[in-house]
MOPAC internal coordinates of N, CA, C and O (Angstrom, degrees):
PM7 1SCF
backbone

  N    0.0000 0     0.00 0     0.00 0    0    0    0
  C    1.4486 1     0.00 0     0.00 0    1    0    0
  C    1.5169 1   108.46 1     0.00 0    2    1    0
  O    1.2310 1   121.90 1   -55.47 1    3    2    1
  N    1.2343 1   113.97 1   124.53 1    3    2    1
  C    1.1995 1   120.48 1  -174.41 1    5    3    2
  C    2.0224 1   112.89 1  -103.50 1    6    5    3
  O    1.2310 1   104.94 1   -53.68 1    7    6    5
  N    0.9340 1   145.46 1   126.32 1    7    6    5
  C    1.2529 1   157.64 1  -174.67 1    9    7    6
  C    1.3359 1   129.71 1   -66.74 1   10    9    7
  O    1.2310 1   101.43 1  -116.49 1   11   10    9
  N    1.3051 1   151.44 1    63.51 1   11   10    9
  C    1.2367 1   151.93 1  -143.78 1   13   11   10
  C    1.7004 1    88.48 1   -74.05 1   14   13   11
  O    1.2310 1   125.58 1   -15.44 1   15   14   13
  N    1.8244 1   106.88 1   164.56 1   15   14   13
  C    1.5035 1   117.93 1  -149.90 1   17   15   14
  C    1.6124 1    80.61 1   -87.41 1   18   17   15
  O    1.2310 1   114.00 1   133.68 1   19   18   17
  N    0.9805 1   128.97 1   -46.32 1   19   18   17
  C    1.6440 1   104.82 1  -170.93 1   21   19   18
  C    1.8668 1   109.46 1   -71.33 1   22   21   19
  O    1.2310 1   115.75 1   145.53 1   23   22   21
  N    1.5626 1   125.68 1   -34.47 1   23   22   21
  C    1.1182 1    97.91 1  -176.19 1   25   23   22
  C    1.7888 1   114.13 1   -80.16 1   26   25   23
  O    1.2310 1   116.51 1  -165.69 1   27   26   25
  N    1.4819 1   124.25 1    14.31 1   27   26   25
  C    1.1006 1   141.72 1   154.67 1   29   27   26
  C    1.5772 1   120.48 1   -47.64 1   30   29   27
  O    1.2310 1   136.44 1   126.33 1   31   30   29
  N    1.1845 1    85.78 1   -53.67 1   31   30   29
  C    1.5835 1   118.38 1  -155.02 1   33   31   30
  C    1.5301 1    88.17 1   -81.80 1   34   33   31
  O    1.2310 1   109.32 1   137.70 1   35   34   33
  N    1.2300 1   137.62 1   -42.30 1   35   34   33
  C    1.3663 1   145.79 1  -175.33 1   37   35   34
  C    1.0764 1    92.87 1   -60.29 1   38   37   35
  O    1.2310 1   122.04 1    96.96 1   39   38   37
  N    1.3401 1   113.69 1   -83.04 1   39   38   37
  C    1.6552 1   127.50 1  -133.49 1   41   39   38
  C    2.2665 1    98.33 1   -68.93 1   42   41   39
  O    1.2310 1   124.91 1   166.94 1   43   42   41
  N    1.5905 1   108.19 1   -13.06 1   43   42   41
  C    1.2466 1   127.06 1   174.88 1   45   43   42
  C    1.8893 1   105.87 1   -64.26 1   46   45   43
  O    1.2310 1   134.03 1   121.17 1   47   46   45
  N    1.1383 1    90.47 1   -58.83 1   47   46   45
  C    1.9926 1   106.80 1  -176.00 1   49   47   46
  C    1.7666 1    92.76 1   -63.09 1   50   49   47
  O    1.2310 1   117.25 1   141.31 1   51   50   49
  N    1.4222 1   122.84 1   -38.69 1   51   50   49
  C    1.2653 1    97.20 1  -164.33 1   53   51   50
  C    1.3313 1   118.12 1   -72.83 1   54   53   51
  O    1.2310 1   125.80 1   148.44 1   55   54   53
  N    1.9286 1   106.47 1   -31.56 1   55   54   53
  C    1.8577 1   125.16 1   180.00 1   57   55   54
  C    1.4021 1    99.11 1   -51.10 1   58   57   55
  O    1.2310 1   123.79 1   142.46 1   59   58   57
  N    1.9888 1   110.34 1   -37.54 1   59   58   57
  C    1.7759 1    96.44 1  -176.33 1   61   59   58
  C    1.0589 1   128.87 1   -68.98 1   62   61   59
  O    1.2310 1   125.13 1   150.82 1   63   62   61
  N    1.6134 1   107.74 1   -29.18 1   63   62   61
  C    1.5291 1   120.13 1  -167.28 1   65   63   62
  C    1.3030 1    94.20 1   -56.54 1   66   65   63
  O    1.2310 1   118.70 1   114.75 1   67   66   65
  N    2.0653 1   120.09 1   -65.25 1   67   66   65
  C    1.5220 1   122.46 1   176.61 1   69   67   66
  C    1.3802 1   109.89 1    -9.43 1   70   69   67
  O    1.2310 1   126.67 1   103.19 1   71   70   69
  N    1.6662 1   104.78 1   -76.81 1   71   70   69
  C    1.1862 1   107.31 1  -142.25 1   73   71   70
  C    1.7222 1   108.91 1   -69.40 1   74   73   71
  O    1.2310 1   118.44 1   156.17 1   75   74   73
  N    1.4093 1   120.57 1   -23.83 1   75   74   73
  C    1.0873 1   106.79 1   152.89 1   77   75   74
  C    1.4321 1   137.48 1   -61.68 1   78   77   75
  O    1.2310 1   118.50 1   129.05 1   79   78   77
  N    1.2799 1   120.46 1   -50.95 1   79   78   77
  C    2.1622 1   127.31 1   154.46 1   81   79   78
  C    1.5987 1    75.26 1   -15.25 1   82   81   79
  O    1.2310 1   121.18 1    85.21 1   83   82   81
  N    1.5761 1   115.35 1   -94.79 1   83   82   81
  C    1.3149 1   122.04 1  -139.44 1   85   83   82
  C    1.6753 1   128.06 1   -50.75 1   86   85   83
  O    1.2310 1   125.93 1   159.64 1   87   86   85
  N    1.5263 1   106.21 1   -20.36 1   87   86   85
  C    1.4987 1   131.46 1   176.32 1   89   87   86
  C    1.4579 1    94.88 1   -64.80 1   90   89   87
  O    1.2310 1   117.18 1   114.31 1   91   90   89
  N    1.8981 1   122.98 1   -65.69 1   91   90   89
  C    1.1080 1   128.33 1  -167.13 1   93   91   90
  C    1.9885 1   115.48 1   -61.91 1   94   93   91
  O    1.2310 1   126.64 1   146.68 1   95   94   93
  N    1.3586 1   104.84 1   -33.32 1   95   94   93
  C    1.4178 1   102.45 1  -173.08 1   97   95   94
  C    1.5148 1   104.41 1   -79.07 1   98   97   95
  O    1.2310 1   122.25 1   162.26 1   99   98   97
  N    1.6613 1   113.30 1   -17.74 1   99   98   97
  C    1.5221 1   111.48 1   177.07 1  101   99   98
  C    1.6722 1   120.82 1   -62.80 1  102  101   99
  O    1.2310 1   128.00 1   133.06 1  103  102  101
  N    1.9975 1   102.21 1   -46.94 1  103  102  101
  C    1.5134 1    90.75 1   161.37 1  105  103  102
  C    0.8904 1   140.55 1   -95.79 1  106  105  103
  O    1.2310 1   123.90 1  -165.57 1  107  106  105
  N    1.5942 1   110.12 1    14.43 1  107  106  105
  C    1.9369 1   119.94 1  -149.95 1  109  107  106
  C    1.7223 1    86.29 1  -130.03 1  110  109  107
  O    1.2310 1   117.40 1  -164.43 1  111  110  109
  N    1.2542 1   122.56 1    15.57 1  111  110  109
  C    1.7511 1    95.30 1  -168.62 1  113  111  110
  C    1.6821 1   146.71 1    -8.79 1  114  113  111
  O    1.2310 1   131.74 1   150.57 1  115  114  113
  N    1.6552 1    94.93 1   -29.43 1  115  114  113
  C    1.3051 1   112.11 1  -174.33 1  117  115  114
  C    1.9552 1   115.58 1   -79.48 1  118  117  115
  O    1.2310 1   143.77 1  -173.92 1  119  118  117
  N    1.5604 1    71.41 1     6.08 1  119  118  117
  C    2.4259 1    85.61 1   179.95 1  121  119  118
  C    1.2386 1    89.24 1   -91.67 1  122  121  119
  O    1.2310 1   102.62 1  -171.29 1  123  122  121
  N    1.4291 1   149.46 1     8.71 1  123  122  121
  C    1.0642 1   115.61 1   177.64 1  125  123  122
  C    2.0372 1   110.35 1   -89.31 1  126  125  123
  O    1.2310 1   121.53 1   -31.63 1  127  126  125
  N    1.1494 1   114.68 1   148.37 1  127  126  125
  C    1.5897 1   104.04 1  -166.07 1  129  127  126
  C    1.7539 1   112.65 1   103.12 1  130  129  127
  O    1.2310 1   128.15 1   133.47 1  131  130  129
  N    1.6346 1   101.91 1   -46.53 1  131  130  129
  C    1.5189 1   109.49 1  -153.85 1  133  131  130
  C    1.8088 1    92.34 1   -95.92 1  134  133  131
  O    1.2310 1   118.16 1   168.20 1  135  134  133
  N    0.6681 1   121.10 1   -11.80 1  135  134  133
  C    1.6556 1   116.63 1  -157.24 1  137  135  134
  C    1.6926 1   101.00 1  -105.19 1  138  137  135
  O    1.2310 1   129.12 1   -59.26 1  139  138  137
  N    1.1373 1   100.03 1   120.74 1  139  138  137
  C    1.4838 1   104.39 1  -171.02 1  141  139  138
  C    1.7365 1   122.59 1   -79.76 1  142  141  139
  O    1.2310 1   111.81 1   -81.97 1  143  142  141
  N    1.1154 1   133.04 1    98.03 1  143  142  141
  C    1.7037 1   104.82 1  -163.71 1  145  143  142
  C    1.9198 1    92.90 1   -92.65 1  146  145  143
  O    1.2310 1   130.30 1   -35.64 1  147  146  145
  N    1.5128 1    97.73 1   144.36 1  147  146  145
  C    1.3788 1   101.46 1   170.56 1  149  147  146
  C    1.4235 1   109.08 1   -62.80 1  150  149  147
  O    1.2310 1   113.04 1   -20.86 1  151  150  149
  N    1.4743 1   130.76 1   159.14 1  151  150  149
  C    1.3134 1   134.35 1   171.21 1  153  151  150
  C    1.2109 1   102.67 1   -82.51 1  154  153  151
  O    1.2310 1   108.46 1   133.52 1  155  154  153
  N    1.1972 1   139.17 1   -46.48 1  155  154  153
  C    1.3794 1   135.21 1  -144.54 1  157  155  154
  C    1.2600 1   106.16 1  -132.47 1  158  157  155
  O    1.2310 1   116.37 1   170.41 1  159  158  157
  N    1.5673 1   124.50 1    -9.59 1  159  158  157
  C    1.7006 1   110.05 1   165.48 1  161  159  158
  C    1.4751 1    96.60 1  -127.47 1  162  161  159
  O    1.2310 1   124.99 1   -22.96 1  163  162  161
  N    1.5526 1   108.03 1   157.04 1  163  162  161
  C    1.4740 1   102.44 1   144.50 1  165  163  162
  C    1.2061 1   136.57 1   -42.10 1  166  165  163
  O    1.2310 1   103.42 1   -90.97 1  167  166  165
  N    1.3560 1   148.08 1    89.03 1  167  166  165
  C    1.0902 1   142.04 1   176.98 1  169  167  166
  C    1.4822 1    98.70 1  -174.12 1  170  169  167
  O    1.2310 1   117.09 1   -21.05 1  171  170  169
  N    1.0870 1   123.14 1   158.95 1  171  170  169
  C    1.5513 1   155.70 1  -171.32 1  173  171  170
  C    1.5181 1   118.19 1  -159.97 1  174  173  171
  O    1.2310 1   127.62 1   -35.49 1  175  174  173
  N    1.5191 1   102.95 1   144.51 1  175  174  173
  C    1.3926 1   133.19 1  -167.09 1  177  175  174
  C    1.2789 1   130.00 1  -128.34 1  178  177  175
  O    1.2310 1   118.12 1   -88.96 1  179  178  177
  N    1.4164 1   121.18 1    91.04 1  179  178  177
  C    1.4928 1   120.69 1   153.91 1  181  179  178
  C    1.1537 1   147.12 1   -80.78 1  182  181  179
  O    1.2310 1   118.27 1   -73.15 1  183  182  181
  N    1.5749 1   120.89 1   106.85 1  183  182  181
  C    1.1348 1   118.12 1  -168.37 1  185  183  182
  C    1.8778 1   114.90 1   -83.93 1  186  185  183
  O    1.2310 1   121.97 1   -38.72 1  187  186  185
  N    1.4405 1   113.83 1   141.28 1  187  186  185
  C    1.5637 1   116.69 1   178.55 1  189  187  186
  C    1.1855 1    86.67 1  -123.59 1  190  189  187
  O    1.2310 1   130.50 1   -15.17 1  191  190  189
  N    1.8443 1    97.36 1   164.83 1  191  190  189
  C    1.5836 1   125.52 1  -177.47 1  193  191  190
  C    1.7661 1    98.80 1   -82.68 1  194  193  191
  O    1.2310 1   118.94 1   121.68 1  195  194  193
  N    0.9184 1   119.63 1   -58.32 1  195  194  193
  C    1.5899 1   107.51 1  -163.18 1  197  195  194
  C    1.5593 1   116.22 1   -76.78 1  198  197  195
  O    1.2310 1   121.88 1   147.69 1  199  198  197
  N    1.2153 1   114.00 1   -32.31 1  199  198  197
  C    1.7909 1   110.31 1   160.47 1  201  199  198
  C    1.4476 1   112.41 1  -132.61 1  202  201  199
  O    1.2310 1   116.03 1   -17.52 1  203  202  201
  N    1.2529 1   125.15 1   162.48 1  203  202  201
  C    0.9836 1   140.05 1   130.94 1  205  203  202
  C    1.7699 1   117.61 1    33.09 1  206  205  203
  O    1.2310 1   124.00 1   -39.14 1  207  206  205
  N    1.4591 1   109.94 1   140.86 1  207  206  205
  C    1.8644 1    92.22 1   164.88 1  209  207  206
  C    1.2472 1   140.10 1  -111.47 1  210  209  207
  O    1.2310 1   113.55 1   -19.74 1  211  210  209
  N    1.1779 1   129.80 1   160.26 1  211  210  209
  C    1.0274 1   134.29 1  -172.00 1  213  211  210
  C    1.6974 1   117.88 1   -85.17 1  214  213  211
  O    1.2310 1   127.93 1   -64.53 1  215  214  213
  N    1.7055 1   102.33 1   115.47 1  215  214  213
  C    1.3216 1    90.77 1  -171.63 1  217  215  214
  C    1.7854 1    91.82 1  -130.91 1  218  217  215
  O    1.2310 1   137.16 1   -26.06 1  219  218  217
  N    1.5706 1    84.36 1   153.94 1  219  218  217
  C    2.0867 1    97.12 1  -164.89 1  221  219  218
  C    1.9458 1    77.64 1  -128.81 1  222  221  219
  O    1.2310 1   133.29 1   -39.99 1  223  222  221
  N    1.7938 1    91.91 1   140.01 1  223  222  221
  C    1.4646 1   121.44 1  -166.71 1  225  223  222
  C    1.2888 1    96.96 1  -126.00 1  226  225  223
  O    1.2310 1   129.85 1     2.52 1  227  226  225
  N    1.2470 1    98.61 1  -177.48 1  227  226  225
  C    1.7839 1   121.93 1  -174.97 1  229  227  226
  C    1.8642 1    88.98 1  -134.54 1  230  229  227
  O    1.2310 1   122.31 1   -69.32 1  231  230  229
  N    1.5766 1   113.19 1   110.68 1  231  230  229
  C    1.2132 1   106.51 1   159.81 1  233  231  230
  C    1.6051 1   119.48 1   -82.13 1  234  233  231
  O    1.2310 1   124.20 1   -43.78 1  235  234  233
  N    1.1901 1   109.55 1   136.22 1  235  234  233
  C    1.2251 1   102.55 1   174.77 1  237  235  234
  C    1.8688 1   119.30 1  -104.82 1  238  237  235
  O    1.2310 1   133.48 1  -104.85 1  239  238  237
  N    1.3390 1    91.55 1    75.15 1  239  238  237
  C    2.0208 1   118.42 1   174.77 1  241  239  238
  C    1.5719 1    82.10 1  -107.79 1  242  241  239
  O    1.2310 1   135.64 1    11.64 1  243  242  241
  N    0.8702 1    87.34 1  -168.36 1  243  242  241
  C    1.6376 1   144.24 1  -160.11 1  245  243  242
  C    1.1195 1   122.53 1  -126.20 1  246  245  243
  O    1.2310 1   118.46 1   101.72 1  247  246  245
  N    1.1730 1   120.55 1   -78.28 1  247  246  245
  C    1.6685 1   150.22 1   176.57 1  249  247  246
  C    1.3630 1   110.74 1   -88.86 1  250  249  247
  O    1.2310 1   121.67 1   -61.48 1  251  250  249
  N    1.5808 1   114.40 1   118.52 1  251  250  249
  C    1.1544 1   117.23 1   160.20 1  253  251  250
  C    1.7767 1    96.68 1   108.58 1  254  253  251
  O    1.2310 1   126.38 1    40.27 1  255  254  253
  N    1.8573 1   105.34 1  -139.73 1  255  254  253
  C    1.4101 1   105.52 1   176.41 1  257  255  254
  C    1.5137 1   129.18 1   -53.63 1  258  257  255
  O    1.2310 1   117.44 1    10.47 1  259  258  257
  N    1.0651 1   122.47 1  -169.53 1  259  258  257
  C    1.3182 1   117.16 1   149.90 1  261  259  258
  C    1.3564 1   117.25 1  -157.48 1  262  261  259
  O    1.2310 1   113.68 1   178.12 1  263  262  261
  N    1.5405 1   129.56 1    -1.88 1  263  262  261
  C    1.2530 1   158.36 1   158.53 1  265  263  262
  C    1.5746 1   119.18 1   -87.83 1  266  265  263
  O    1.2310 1   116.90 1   -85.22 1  267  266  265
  N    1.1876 1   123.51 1    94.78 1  267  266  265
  C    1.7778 1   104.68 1   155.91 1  269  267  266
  C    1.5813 1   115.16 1  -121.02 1  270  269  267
  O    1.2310 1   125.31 1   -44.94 1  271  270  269
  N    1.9079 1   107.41 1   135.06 1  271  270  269
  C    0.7758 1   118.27 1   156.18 1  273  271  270
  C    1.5986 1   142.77 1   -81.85 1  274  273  271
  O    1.2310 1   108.54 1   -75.99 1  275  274  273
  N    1.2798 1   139.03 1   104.01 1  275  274  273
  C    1.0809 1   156.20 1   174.28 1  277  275  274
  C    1.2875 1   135.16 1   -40.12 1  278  277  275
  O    1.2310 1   115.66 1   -74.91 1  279  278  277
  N    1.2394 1   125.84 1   105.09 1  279  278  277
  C    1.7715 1   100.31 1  -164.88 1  281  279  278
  C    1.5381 1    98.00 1  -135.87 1  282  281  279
  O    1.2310 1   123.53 1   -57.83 1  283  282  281
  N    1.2691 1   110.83 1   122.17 1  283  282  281
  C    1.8358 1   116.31 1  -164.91 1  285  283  282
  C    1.6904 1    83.31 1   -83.67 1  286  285  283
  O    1.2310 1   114.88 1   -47.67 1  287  286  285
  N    1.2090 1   127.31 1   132.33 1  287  286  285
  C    1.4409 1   158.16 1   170.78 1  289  287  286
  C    1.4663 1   107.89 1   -78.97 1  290  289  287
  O    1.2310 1   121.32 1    -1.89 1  291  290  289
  N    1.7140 1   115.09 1   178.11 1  291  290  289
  C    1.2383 1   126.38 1   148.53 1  293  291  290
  C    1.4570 1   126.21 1   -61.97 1  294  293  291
  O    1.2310 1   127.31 1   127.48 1  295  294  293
  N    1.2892 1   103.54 1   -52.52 1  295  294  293
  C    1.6895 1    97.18 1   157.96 1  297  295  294
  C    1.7089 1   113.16 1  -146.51 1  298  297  295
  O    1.2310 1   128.36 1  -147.41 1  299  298  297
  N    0.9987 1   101.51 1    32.59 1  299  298  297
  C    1.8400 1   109.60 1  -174.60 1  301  299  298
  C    1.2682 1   107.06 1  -167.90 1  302  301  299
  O    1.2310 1   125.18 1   -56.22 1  303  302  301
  N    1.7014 1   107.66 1   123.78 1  303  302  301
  C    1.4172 1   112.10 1   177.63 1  305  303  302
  C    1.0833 1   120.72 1   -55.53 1  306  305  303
  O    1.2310 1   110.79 1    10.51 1  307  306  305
  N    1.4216 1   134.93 1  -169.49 1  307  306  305
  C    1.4466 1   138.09 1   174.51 1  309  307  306
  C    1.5937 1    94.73 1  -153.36 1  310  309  307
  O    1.2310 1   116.82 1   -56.85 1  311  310  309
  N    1.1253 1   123.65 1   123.15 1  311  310  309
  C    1.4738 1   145.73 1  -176.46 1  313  311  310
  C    1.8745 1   107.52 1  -100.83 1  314  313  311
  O    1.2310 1   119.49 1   -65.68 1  315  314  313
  N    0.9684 1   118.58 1   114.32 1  315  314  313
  C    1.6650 1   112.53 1   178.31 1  317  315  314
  C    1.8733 1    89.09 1  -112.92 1  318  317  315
  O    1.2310 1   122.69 1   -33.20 1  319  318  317
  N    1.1716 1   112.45 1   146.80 1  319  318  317
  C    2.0501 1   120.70 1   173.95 1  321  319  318
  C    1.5190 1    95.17 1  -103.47 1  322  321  319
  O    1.2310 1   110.41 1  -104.64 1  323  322  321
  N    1.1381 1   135.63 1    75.36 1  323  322  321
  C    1.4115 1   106.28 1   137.57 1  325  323  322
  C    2.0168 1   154.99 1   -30.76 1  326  325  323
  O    1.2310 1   120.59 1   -70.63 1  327  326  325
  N    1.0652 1   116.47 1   109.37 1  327  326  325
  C    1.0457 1   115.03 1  -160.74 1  329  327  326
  C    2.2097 1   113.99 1   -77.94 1  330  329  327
  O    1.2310 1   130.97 1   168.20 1  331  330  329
  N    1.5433 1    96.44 1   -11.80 1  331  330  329
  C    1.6695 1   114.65 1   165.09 1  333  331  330
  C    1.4324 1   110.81 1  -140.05 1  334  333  331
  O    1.2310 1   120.30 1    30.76 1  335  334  333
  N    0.9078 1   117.03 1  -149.24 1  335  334  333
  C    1.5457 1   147.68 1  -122.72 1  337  335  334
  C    2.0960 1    88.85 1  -136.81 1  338  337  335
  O    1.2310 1   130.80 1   122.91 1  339  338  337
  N    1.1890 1    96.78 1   -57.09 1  339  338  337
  C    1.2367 1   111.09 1  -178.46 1  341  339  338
  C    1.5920 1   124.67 1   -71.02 1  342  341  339
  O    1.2310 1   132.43 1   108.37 1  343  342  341
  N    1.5852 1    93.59 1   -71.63 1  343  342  341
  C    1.7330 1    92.43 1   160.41 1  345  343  342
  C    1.5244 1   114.28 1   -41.66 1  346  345  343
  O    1.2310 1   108.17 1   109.13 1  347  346  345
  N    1.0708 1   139.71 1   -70.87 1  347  346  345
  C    1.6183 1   146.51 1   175.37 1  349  347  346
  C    1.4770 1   106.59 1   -29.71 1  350  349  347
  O    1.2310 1   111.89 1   126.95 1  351  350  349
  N    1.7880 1   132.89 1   -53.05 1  351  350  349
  C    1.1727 1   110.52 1   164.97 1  353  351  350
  C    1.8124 1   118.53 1   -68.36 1  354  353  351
  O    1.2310 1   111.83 1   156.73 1  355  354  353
  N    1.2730 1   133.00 1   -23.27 1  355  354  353
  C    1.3912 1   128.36 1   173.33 1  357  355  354
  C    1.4836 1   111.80 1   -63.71 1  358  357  355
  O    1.2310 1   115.20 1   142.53 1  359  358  357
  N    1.3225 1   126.70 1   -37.47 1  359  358  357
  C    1.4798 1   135.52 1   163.65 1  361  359  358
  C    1.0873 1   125.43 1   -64.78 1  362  361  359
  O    1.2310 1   108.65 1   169.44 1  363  362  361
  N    1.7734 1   138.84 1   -10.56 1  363  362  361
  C    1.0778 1   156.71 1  -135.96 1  365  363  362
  C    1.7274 1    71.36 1  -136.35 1  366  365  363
  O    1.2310 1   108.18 1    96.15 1  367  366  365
  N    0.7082 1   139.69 1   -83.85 1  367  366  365
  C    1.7661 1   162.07 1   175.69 1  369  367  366
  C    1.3769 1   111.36 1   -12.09 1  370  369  367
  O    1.2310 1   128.42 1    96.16 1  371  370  369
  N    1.4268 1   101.39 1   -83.84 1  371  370  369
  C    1.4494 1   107.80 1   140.81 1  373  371  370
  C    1.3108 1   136.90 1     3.94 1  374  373  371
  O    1.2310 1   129.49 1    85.68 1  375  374  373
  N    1.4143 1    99.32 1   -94.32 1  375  374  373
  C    1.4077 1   116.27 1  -176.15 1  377  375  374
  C    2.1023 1   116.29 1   -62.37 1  378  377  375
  O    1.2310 1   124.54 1   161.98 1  379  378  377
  N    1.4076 1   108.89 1   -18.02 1  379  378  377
  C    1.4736 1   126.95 1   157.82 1  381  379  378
  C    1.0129 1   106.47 1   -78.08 1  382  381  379
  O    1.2310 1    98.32 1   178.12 1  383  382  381
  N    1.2416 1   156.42 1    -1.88 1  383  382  381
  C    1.4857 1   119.41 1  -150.53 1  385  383  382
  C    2.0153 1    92.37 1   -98.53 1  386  385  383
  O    1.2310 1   124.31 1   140.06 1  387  386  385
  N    1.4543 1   109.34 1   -39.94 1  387  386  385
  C    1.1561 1    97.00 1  -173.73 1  389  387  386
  C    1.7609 1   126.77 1   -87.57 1  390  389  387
  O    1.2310 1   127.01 1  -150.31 1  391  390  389
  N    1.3365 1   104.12 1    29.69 1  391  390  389
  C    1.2708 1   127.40 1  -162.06 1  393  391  390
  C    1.3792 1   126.06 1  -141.01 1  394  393  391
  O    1.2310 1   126.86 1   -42.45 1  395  394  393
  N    1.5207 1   104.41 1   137.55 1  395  394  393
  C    2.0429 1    93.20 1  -153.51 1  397  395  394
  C    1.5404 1    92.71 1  -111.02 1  398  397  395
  O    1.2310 1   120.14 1   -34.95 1  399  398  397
  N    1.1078 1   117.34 1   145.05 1  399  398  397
  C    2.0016 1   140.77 1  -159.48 1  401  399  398
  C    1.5115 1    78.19 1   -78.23 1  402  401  399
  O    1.2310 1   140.37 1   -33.75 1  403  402  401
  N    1.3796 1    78.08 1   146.25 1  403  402  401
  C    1.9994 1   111.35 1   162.44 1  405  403  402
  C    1.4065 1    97.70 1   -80.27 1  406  405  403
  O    1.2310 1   125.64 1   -18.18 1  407  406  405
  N    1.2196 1   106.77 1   161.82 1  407  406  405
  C    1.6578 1   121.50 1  -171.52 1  409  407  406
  C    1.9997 1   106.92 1  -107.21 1  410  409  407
  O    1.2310 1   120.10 1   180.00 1  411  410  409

């Protein structure tokens, strides 16, 4: 079986998405259940009780980021660019730490 460049390119965003889930459930244990993974894109969703959730993407550029994390505000999002896989779960981290998960 040979791999065409976009389902390459897919099946690449999805190993990252993992390895981020897997970054977050390493310090957050209590995401497991709560953390939403999209079916069909890279992207994942945490929902919290006091604002809005936090959702981390796969941009699809080229140049520059390739991670953004999402953070629904009081009344204005907040966009963080991750430049990996890694940074994006520490920013995801971050932006939880002072904030308790929806059930």
């Amino acid at each position: 079986m040979q791999f065409t460049r976009a389902l390459a390119v897919a099946f690449g965003d999805w190993l990252e998405r993992e390895q981020i889930r897997r970054a977050l459930l390493a310090e957050r244990p209590e995401l497991d259940g709560v953390l939403h993974l999209d079916p069909e894109r890279p992207l994942l969703r945490i929902p919290r009780v006091e604002r809005g959730a936090v959702i981390v993407a796969r941009l699809d550029e080229e140049d520059g980021a390739s991670w953004l994390v999402g953070v629904a505000g009081d009344s204005d999002p907040v966009m963080h660019e991750a430049s990996s896989p890694d940074e994006a779960a520490r920013i995801a981290l971050d932006v939880l730490e002072p904030c308790p998960l929806a059930g």
